[in-house]
C-alpha positions as CSV (number, residue, x, y, z in Angstrom):
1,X,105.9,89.2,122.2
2,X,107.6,91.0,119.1
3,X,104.8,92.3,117.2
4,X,106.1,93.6,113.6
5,X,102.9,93.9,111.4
6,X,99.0,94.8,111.9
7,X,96.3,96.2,110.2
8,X,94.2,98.9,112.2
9,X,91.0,101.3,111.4
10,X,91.7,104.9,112.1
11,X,89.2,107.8,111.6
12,X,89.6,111.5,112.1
13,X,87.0,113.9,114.2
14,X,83.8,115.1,112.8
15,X,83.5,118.4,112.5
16,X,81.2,119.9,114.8
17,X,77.8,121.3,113.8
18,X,77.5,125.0,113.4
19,X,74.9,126.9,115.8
20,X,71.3,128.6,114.7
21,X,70.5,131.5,117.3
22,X,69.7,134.5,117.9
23,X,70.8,137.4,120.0
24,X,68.4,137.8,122.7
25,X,69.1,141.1,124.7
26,X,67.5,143.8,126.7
27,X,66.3,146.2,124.5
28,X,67.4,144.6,121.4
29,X,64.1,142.4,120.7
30,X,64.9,141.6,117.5
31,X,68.6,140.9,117.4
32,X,70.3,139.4,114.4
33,X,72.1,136.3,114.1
34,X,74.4,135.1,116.6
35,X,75.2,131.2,116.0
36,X,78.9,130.3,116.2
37,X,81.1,127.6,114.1
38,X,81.6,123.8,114.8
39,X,84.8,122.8,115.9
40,X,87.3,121.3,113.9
41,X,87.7,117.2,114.4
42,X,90.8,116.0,115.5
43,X,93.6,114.9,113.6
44,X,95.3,111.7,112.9
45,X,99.1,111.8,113.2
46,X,101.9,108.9,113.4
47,X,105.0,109.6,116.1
48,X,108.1,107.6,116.1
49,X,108.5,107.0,119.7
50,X,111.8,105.7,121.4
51,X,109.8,104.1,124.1
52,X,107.7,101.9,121.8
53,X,109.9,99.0,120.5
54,X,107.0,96.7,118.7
55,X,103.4,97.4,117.3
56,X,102.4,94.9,120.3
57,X,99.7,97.8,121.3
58,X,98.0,97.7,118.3
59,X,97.1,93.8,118.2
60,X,94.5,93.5,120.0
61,X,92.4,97.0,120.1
62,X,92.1,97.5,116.1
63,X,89.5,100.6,115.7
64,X,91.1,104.2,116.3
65,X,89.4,107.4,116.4
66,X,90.0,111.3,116.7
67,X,87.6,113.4,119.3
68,X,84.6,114.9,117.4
69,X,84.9,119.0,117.2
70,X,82.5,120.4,119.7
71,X,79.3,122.4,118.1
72,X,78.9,126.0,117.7
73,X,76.6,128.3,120.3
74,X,75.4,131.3,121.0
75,X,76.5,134.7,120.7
76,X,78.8,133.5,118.5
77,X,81.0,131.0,120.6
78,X,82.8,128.3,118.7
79,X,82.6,125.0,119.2
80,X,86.0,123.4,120.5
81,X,88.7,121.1,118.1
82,X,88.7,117.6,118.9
83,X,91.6,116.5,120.6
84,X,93.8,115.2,117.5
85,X,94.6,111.0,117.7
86,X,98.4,110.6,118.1
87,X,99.5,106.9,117.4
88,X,102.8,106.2,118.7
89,X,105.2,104.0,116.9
90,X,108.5,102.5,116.9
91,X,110.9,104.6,114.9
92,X,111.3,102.4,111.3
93,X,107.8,101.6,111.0
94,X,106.0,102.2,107.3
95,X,102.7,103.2,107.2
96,X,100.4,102.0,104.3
97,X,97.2,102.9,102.8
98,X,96.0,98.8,103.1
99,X,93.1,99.7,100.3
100,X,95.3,101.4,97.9
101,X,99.1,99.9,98.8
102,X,99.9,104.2,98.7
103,X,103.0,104.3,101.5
104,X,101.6,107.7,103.8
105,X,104.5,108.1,105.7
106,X,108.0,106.7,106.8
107,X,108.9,107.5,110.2
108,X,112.5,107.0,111.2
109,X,114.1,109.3,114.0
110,X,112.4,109.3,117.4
111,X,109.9,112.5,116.8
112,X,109.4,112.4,113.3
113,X,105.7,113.1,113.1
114,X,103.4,112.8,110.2
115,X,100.1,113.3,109.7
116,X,97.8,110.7,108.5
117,X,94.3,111.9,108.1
118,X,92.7,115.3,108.4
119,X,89.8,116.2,110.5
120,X,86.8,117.3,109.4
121,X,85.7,121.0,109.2
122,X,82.9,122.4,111.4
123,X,79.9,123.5,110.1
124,X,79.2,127.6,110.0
125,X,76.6,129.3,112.4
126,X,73.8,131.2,111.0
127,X,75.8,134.2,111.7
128,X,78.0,133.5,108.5
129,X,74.9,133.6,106.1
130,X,73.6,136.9,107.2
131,X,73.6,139.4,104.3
132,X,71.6,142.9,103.4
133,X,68.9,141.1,101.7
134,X,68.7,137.6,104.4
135,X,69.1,139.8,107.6
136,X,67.7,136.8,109.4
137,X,68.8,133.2,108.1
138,X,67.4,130.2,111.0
139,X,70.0,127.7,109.0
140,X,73.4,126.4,109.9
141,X,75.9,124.0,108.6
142,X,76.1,120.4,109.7
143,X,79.9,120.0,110.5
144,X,82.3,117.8,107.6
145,X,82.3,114.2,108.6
146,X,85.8,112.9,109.5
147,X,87.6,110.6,107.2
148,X,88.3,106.2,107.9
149,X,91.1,104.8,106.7
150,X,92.4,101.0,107.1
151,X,96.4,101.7,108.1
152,X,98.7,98.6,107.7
153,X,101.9,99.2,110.0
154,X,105.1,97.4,108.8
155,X,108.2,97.5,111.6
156,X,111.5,97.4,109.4
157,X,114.3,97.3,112.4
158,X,116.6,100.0,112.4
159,X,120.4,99.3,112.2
160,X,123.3,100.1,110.7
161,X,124.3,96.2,110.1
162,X,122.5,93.6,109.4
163,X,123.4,89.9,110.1
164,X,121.9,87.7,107.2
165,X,122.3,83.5,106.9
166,X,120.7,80.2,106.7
167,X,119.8,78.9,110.4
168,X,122.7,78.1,112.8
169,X,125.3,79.9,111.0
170,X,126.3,81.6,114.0
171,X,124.5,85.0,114.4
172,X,123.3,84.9,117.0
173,X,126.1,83.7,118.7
174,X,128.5,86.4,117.1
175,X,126.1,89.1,117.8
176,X,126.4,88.1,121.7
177,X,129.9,88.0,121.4
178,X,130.1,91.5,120.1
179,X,127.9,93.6,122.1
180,X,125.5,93.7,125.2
181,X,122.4,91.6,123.4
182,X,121.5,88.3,124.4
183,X,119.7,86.7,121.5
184,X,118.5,83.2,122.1
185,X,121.5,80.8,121.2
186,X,120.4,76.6,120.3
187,X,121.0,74.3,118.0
188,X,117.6,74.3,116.2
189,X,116.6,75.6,113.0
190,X,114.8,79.0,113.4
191,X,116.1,79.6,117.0
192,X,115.4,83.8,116.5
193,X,112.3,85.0,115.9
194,X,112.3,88.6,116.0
195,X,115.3,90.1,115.2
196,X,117.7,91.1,117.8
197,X,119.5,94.8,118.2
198,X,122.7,95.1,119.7
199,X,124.7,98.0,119.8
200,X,129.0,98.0,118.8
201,X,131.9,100.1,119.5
202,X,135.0,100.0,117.7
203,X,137.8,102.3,118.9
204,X,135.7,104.5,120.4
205,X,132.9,104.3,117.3
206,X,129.5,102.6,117.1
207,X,127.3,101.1,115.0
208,X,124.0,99.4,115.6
209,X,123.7,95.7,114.4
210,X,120.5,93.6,113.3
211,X,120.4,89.5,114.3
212,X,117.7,89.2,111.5
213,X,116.3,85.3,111.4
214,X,117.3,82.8,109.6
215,X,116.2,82.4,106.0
216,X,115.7,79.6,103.8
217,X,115.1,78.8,100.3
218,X,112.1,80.3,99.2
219,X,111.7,83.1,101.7
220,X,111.8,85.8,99.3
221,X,108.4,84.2,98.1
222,X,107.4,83.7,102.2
223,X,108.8,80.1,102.6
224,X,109.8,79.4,105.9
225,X,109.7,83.1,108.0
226,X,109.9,84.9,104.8
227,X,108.7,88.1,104.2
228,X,107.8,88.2,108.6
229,X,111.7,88.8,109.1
230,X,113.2,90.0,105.5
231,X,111.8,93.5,105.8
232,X,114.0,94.0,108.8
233,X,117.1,94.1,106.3
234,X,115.6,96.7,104.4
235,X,117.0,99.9,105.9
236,X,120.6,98.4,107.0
237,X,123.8,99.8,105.3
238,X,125.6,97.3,105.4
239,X,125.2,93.4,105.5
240,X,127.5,90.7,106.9
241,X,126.4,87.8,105.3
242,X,127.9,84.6,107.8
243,X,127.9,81.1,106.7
244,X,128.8,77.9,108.2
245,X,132.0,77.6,106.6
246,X,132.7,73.5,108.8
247,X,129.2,72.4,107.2
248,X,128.2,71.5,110.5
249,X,124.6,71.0,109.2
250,X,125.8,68.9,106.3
251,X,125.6,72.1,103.7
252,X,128.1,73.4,101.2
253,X,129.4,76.7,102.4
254,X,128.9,78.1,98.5
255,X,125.7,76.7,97.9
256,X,124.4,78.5,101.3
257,X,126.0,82.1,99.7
258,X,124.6,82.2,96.4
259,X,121.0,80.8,97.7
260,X,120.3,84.0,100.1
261,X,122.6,86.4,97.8
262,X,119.1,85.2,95.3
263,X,116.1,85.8,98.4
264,X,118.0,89.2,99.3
265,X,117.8,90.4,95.2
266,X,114.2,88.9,94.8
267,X,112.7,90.5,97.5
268,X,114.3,93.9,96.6
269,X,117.0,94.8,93.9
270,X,118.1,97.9,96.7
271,X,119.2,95.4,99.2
272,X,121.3,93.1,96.2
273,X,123.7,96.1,96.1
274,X,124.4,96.9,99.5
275,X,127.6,96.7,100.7
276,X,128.3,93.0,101.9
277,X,130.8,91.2,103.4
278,X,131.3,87.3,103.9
279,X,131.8,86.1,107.5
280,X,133.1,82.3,107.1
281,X,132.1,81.3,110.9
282,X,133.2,78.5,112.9
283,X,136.8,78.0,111.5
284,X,137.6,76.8,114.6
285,X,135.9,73.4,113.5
286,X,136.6,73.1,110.1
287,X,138.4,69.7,109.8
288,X,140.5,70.5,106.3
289,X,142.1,74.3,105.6
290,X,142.2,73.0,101.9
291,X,138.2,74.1,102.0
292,X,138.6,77.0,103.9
293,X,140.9,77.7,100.9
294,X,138.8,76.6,98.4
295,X,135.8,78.9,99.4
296,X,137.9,81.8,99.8
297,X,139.5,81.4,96.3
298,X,135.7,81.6,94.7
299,X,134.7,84.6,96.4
300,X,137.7,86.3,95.8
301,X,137.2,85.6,92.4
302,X,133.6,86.9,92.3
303,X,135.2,90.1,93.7
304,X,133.5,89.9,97.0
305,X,135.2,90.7,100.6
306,X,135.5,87.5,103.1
307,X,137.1,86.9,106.5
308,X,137.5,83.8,108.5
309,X,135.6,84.0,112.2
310,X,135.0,81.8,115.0
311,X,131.5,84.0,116.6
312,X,132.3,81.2,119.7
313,X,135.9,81.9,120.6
314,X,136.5,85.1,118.8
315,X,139.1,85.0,116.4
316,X,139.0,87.2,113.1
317,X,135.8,88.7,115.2
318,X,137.6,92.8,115.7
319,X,139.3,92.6,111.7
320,X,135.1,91.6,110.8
321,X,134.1,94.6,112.7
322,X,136.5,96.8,111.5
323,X,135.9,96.3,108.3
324,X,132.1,96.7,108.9
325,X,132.7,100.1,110.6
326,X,134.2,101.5,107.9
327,X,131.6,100.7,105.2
328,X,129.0,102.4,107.9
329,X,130.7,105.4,107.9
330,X,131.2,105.3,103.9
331,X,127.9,104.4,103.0
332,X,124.8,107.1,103.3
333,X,121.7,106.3,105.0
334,X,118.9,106.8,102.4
335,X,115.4,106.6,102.5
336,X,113.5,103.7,102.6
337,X,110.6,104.9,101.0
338,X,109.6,107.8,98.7
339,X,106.1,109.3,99.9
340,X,104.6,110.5,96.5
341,X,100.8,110.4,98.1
342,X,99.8,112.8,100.9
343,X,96.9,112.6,102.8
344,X,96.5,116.0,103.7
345,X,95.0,117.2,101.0
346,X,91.0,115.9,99.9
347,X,90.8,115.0,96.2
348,X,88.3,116.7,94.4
349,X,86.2,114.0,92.3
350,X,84.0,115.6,89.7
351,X,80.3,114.9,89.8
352,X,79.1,111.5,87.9
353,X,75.8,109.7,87.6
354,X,74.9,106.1,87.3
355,X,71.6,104.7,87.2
356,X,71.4,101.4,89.1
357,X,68.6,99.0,90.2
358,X,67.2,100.8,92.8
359,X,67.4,104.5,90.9
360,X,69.9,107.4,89.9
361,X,73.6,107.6,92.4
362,X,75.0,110.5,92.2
363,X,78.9,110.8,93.3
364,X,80.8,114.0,93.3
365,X,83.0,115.6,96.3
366,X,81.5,118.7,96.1
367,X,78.3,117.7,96.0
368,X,78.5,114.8,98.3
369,X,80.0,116.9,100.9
370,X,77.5,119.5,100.2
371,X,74.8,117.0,101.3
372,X,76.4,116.1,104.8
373,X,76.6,119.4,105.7
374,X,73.0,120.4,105.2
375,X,70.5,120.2,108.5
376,X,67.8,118.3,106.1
377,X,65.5,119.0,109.1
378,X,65.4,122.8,108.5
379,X,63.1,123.7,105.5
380,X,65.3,127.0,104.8
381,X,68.8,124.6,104.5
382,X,66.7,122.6,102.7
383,X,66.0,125.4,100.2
384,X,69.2,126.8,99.7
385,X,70.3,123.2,99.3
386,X,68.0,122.9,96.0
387,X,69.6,126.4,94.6
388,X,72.7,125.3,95.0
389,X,71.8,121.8,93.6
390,X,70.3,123.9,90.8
391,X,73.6,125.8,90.6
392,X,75.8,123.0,90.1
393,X,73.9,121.1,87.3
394,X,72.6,118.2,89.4
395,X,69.0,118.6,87.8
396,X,69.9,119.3,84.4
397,X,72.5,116.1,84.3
398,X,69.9,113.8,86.1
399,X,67.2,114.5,83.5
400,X,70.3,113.9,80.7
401,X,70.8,110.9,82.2
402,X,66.8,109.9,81.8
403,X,65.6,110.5,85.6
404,X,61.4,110.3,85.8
405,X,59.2,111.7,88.4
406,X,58.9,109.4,91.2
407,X,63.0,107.6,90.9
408,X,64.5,107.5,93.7
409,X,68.0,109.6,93.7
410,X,70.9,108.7,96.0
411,X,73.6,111.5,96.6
412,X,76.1,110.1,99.9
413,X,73.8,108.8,102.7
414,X,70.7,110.6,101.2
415,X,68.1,109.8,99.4
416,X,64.9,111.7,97.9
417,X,62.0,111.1,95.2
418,X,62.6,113.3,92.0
419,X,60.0,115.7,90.8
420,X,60.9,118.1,88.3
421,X,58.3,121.2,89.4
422,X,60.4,123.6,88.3
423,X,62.5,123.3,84.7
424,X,65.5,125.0,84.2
């Protein structure tokens, strides 16, 4: 099954837990300090990978995480990195931030790697806060937690050339005819339905081309197959746009044109200025060469490039590709996507307090992260915690805000009872 879109959950490592010990040695029966860092947690990185063709792996197992970073010990051993979370991926696949919509990375050639989410860091060992005047300090860090994201991966095929149409024009059929692919071919609406790769030579060049299915009125707005099959015509170069020039199916030739020419340019402006050429396919059947004629005379006239084709017995089928190898090689790959919002770095949100229902929340990245890493079970982390708390201006702004004795403050996944023993 071709398997083009899902939504995941992927979380880096936590950082592992810094160590609280002490060097215990012969003759040295009162040795200082000796409790290492926490590991670092493992990273979350996308790889384009040639051997991965659809996002098939990710349907059915959703949740993703990065090894934990291993905790710190003593004599001042650190804690191992967790092993980083690599998700392979077919090369053209998009990567989204599915909260925010922000596109984290693009990965097109086979290796391109980028990295998604970073771990977290690991806590520091008591041997870090040692100093002339704390010779002996029992606390140590809790190690950063890692970070969640919900990761939307889009598939947008690859190819050079990309074969657009109304169902039963013929692409299918002309895409067998051309190279090694063997797309489904049948006289039913909708007979693709994934698109179809197939790699051509001309003289000695090459050029990949895209069967992408069928589209309809409408499918810019998801009518029919929609939006599941027009994002594989994003990243093509060039576009060969066939139509049924005998209206087999009953449809005017014309008509068919200018409806997908209007789904292509409503679903993105980028893809209404591509280089395009007109197949006319099936000449072979068309019962008066006054039409063929006619149609040709229009496009001509709206200055676009058409050539007559039969996909089924070849005719017109090496001038087509020809012409479609030349407008590869003039027309340069860009980007499909601009990344303007990296990951890598954590945003630093300043400290704000709103009073709710149930008491006082505090938000803040410093001091939020300042709370997971303190061991709340070790009175002297505890301590420090409340200088540092102190410090910052947490007490001051909670009594600004109106804080009593006895409300309930909530800072992360922490809560306490405020007393204010000791007025700044």
């Amino acid at each position: 099954m071709f398997v083009d879109r899902v939504v995941i959950s992927a979380r880096s490592g936590d950082g592992g837990d810094g160590a609280s010990a002490f060097r215990r040695e012969i003759y040295v029966p009162e040795g200082g300090p000796s409790g290492g860092d926490g590991g670092k947690g493992g990273d979350v990185y996308v790889v384009a990978d040639n051997n991965v063709h659809t996002l098939m792996d990710y349907r059915f197992r959703k949740n993703y995480k990065a090894e934990n970073g291993g905790k710190g010990d003593k004599k001042n051993m650190h804690g191992r990195g967790g092993e980083d979370l690599i998700l392979k991926v077919p090369p053209g696949t998009v990567v989204y931030d599915e909260v925010s919509g922000h596109v984290l990375a693009d990965v097109v050639q086979p290796g391109d790697t980028v990295l998604l989410i970073k771990g977290g860091r690991g806590g520091r060992g008591n041997a870090r806060f040692a100093t002339a005047t704390r010779q002996t300090p029992i606390y140590a860090e809790k190690g950063h937690p890692g970070r969640e994201l919900s990761l939307r991966l889009e598939l947008k095929s690859i190819a050079d050339v990309g074969l657009v149409g109304f169902p039963n024009a013929g692409k299918s059929t002309l895409l067998a005819s051309v190279s090694r692919a063997r797309p489904k071919v049948a006289n039913y609406p909708f007979t693709t339905l994934e698109p179809n790769l197939g790699v051509v030579t001309v003289d000695g060049r090459s050029f990949v081309m895209a069967d992408i299915p069928g589209l309809i009125e409408g499918a810019s707005a998801g009518q029919g197959l929609g939006h599941t099959f027009l994002r594989h015509v994003e990243r093509t170069r060039v576009i060969i746009h066939v139509v049924d020039a005998a209206a087999t199916e009953g449809r005017d030739p014309l008509t068919d044109i200018s409806i997908i020419d209007n789904e292509l340019a409503e679903y993105s402006q980028t893809l209404s200025h591509s280089p395009q050429i007109v197949a006319l396919n099936k000449v072979d059947a068309v019962a008066d060469e006054a039409d063929l004629v006619r149609i040709e005379k229009v496009l001509r006239e709206q200055g676009r490039e058409c050539f007559r084709i039969s996909a089924a017995t070849g005719e017109g089928v090496t001038t087509l590709l020809h012409r479609a190898m030349d407008l590869v090689e003039q027309t340069p790959a860009l980007p499909l996507h601009e990344i303007t919002y990296v990951q890598e770095e954590e945003v630093i949100e300043p400290m704000s307090i709103e009073q709710s229902e149930d008491g006082f929340v505090v938000r803040g990245t410093r001091i939020e992260n300042l709370i997971a890493r303190t061991n709340l079970d070790n009175h002297e982390a505890v301590q420090r915690l409340q200088v540092a708390m102190k410090h910052m201006g947490v007490f001051q702004a909670l009594r600004d805000s109106g804080i009593k004795e006895g409300d309930q403050v909530f800072i992360g996944e922490v809560s306490f009872s405020f007393y204010d023993e000791m007025p700044e």
